[in-house]
C-alpha positions in Angstrom: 12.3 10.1 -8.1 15.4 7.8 -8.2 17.4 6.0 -6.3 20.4 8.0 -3.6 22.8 10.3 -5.1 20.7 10.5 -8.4 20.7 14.2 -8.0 16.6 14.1 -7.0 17.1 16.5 -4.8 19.2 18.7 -6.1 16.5 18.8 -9.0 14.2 19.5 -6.8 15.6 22.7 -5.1 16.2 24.0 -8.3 12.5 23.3 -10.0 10.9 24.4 -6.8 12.9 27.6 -6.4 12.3 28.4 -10.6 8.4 27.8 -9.9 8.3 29.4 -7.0 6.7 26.5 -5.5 6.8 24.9 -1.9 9.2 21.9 -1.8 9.5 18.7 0.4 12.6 16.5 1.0 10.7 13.1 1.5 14.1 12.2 4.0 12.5 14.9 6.5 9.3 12.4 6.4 10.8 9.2 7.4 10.2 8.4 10.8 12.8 7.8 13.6 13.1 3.9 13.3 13.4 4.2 9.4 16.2 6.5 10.1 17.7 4.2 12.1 17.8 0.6 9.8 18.9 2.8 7.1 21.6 4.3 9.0 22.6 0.5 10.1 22.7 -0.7 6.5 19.0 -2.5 6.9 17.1 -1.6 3.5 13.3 -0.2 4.8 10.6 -3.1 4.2 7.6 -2.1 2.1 5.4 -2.2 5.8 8.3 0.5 6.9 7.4 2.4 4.1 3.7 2.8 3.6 2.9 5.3 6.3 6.0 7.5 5.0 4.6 7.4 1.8 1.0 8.0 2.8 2.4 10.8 5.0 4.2 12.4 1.8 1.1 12.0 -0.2 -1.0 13.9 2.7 1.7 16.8 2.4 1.6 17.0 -1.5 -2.7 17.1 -1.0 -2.2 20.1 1.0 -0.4 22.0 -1.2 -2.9 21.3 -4.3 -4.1 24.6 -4.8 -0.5 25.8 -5.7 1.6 22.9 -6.8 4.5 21.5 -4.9 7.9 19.6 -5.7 8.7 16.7 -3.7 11.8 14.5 -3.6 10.7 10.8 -3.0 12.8 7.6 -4.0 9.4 6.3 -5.8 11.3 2.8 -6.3 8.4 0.7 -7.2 5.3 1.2 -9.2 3.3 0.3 -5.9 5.2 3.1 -4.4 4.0 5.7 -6.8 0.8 4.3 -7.2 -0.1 5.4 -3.2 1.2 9.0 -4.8 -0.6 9.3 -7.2 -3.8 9.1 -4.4 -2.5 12.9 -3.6 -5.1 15.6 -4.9 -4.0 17.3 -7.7 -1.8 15.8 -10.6 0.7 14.1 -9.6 3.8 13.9 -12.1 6.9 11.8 -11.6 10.9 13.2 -12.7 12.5 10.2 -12.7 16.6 11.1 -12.3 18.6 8.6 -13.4 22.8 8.2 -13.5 25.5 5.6 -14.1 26.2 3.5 -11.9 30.0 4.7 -11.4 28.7 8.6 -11.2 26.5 7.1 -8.1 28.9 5.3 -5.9 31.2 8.1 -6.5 28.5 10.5 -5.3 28.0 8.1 -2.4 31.3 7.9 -1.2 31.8 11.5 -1.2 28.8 12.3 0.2 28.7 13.6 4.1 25.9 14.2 6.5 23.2 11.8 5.4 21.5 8.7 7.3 21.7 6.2 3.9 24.9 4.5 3.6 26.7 3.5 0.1 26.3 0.3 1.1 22.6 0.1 0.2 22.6 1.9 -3.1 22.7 -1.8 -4.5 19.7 -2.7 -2.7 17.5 0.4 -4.3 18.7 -0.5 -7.8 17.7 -4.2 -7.5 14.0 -2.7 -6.0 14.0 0.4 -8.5 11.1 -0.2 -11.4 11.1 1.7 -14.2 8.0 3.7 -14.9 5.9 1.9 -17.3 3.5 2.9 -19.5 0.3 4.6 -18.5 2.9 6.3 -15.7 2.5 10.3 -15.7 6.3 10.8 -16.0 9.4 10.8 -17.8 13.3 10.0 -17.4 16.0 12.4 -17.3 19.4 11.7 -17.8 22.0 13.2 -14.9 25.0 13.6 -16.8 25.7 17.1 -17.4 24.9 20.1 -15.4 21.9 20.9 -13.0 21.3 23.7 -15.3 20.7 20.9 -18.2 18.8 18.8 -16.1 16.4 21.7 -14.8 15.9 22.6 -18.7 15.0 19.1 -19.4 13.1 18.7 -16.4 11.2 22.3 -17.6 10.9 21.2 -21.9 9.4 18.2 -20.5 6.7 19.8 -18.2 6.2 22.4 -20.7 5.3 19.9 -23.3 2.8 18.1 -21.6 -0.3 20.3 -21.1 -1.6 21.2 -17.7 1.3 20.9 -15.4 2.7 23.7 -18.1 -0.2 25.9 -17.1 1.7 27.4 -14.0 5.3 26.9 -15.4 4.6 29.0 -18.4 2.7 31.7 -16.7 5.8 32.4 -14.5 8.7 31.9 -16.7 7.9 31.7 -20.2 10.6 31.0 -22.6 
């Protein structure tokens, strides 16, 4: 989770591809007209985004039996609350960079539908995970390497959802 240009999905790739475990880019989830305020510099409405997020929470229940790796913005609690519905155990990788590293990743960044000019509105909505929240922060401010150990050290260290990761990499 995190807001644009934290790195999510980078992370994401990485984890998915060192587990061996199907991965979703929560973008490919969005619907058409989504697309299309975010493209025009209109921030999504929570009634925009319910269905996407019920839709990504479908996906993640059909890949219980195995495990998945989503990337999802997961701004607000309420936002990983419908989530955390999914079957299975659903555990949140919350990315975080400084706010200079973002808007330079944002203004250098080519190809995608959300525009630099709403990274303000996702940090004013972004809610930190709170206690009682099946999840952790990771800094962004190295390598991908360091972030996908940290992202590991943390799953590792907190009991089931290191079932599956030490059973196919141990270290």
């Amino acid at each position: 989770m995190g807001v644009s240009g934290s790195g999510k999905s980078t992370l994401a790739a990485a984890l998915a591809a060192d587990l061996g475990l199907p991965m979703a880019e929560a973008d490919e989830f969005h619907p058409p007209e989504n697309i299309a305020k975010m493209a025009a510099q209109t921030p999504l409405t929570d009634e925009d985004r319910w269905p996407w997020l019920e839709s990504l929470r479908d996906w993640m229940s059909t890949q219980a039996a195995t495990g998945s790796v989503i990337t999802c913005s997961a701004l607000r609690r309420s936002y990983r609350d419908v989530l955390r519905t999914a079957a299975g155990r659903v555990v949140f990788l919350h990315v975080d960079v400084e706010i200079p590293r973002l808007n330079t990743r944002l203004a250098h960044r080519s190809g995608h539908f959300m525009p630099p000019a709403l990274l303000e509105s996702q940090l004013s909505t972004l809610e930190a995970l709170e206690p009682g929240e099946d999840g952790v922060v990771l800094a962004n401010d190295t390598t991908v390497e360091n972030l996908l150990e940290s992202a590991r050290a943390w799953l590792r260290s907190n009991a089931s959802a290191s079932d599956s990761i030490d059973e196919q990499n141990p270290s």
